[in-house]
C-alpha positions in Angstrom: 150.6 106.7 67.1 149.5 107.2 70.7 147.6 104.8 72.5 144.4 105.9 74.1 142.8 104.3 77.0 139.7 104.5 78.4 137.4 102.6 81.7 139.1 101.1 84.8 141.2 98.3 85.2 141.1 97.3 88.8 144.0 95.2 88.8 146.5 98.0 87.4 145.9 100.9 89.4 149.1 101.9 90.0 149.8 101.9 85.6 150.5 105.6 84.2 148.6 105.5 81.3 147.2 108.4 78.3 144.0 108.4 78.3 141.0 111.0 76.9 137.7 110.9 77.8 135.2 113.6 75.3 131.7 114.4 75.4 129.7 114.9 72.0 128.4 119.0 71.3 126.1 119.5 74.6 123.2 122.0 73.3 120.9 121.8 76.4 117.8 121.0 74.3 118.0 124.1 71.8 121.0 124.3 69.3 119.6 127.2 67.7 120.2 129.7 71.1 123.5 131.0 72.0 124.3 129.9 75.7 126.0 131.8 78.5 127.7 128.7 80.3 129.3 129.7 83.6 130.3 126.5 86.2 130.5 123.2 85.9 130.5 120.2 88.9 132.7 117.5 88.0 132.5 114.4 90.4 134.9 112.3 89.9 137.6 109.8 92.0 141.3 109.4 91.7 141.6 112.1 89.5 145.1 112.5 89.8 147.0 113.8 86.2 143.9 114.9 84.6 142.8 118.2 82.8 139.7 119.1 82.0 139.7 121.6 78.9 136.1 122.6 77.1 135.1 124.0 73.6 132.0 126.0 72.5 130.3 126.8 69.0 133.5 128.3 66.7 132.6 130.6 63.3 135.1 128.2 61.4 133.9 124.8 62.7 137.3 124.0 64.8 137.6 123.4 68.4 139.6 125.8 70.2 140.0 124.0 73.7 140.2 126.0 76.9 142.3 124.7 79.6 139.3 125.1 82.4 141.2 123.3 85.7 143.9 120.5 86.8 144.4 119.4 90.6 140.7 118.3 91.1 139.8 116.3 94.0 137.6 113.0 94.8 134.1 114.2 95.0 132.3 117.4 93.9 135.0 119.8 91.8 133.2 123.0 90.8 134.8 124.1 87.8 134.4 128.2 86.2 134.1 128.5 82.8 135.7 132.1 82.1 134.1 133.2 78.8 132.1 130.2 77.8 129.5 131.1 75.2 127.7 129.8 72.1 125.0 127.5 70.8 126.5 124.4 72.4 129.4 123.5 74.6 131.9 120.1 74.7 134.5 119.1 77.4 137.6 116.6 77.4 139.1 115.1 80.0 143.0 114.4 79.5 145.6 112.4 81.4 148.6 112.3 80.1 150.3 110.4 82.8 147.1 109.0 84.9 145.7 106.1 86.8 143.8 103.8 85.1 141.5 103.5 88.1 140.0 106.6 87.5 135.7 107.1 87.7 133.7 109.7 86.7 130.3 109.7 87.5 128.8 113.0 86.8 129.1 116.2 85.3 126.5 118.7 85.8 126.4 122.1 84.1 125.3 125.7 85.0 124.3 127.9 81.9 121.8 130.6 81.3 120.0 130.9 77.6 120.9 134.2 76.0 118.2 137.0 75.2 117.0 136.7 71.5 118.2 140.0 70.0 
């Protein structure tokens, strides 16, 4: 099995390590609407190694994960999601070879509710 890590260890910051970090289903108050979601803001530091992928509502109940970004930057990363619609929306962070002192501190989300039809 793989090992999974997840915080910050201050005294290993130099350690590669796997780790995955996942938000729950994000519905922005109203699971029954479909979403139109179109950037997100990611703030995060030493975010070397990591990949931020996301997943919305699926007719078959899997999550079919979009590769949305590598290569982010401490501070602010604004992030497109090409494509990202549904009811709700979920994001995972993986670092397959990353420093444990990683933070993330926010991520914010643009979206607009779809017309009723």
């Amino acid at each position: 099995t793989t090992e999974l890590y997840i915080g910050a260890d201050e005294s290993s910051a130099t350690t590669d390590e796997a780790t995955e970090l996942r938000t729950g289903k994000i519905s922005m108050g109203d699971l029954a609407r479909n979403k139109k979601f179109y950037k997100v803001y990611l703030t995060v530091k030493n975010p070397a190694g990591y990949t931020l992928y996301w997943s919305t509502t699926t007719t078959d109940g899997t999550d079919n994960w979009t590769s949305a970004g590598t290569g982010f930057s401490d501070g602010i990363n604004s992030i497109a999601l090409s494509g990202a619609t549904g009811k709700w929306i979920m994001f995972k962070l993986v670092g397959a070879s990353a420093k444990s002192n990683f933070i993330m501190s926010e991520l914010s989300i643009i979206y607009r509710d779809k017309s009723v039809k």
